[in-house]
C-alpha positions in Angstrom: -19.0 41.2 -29.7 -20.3 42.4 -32.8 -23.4 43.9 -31.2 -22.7 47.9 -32.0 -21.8 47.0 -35.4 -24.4 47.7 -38.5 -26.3 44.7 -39.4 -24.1 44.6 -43.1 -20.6 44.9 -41.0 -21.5 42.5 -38.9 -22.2 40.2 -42.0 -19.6 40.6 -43.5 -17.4 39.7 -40.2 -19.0 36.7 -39.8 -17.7 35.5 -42.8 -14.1 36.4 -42.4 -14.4 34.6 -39.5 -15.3 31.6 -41.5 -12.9 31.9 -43.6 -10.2 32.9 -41.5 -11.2 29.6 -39.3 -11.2 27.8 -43.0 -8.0 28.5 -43.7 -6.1 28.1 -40.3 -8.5 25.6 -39.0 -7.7 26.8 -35.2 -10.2 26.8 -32.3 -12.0 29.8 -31.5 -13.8 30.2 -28.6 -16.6 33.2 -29.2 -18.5 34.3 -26.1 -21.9 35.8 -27.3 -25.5 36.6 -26.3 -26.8 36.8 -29.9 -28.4 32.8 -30.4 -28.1 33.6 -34.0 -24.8 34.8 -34.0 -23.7 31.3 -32.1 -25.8 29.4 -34.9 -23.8 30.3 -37.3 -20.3 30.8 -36.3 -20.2 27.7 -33.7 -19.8 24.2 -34.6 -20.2 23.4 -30.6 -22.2 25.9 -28.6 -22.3 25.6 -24.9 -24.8 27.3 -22.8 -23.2 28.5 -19.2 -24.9 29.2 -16.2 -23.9 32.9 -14.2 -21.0 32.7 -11.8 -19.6 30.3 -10.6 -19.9 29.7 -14.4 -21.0 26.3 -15.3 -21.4 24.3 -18.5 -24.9 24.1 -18.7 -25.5 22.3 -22.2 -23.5 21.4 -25.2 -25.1 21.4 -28.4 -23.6 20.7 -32.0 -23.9 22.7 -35.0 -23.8 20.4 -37.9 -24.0 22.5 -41.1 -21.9 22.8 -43.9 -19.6 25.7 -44.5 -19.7 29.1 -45.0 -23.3 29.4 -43.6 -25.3 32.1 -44.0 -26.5 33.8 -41.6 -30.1 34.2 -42.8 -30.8 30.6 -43.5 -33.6 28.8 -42.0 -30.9 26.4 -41.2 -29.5 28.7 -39.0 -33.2 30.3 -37.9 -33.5 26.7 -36.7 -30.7 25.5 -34.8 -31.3 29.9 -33.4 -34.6 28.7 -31.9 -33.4 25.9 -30.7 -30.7 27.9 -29.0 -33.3 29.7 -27.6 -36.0 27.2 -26.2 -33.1 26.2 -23.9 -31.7 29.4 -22.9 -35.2 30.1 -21.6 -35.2 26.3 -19.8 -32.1 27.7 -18.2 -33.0 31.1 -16.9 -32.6 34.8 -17.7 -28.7 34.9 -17.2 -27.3 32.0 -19.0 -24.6 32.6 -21.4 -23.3 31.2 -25.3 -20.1 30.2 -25.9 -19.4 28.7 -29.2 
């Protein structure tokens, strides 16, 4: 969702996302392409497969919060994200 945003925007709404989940402690479910993106705003991301859409694979996030988005932590649990996608085909989605 935050694709057409610049790079410092987007930031900076990643973490009043954190923080607005921090102080309300509500799920949010956050439908995204960007394996980064799910890294670090997710606690749960599940891959889906195109329609009919299907839960694919669940994978935890455990990382303490706020995370940064530039951490290798996050780079990590990214390209982990991403090895799986690519097990699951071109038009699998993230929902986190």
């Amino acid at each position: 969702p935050f694709a057409a945003l610049d790079a410092m925007t987007r930031e900076q709404l990643y973490g009043d996302i954190q923080r607005i989940w921090e102080k309300r402690r509500k799920t949010i479910i956050f439908v995204t392409h960007n394996v980064r993106e799910a890294a670090c705003l997710a606690d749960r991301v599940v891959i889906m497969s195109p329609t009919p859409g299907r839960i694919r694979e669940v994978f935890e996030i455990v990382l303490p919060r706020p995370r940064d988005f530039n951490s290798i932590e996050i780079a990590q649990h990214a390209s982990t994200l991403t090895a799986a996608l690519k097990g699951h085909g071109a038009h699998a989605t993230l929902t986190g």
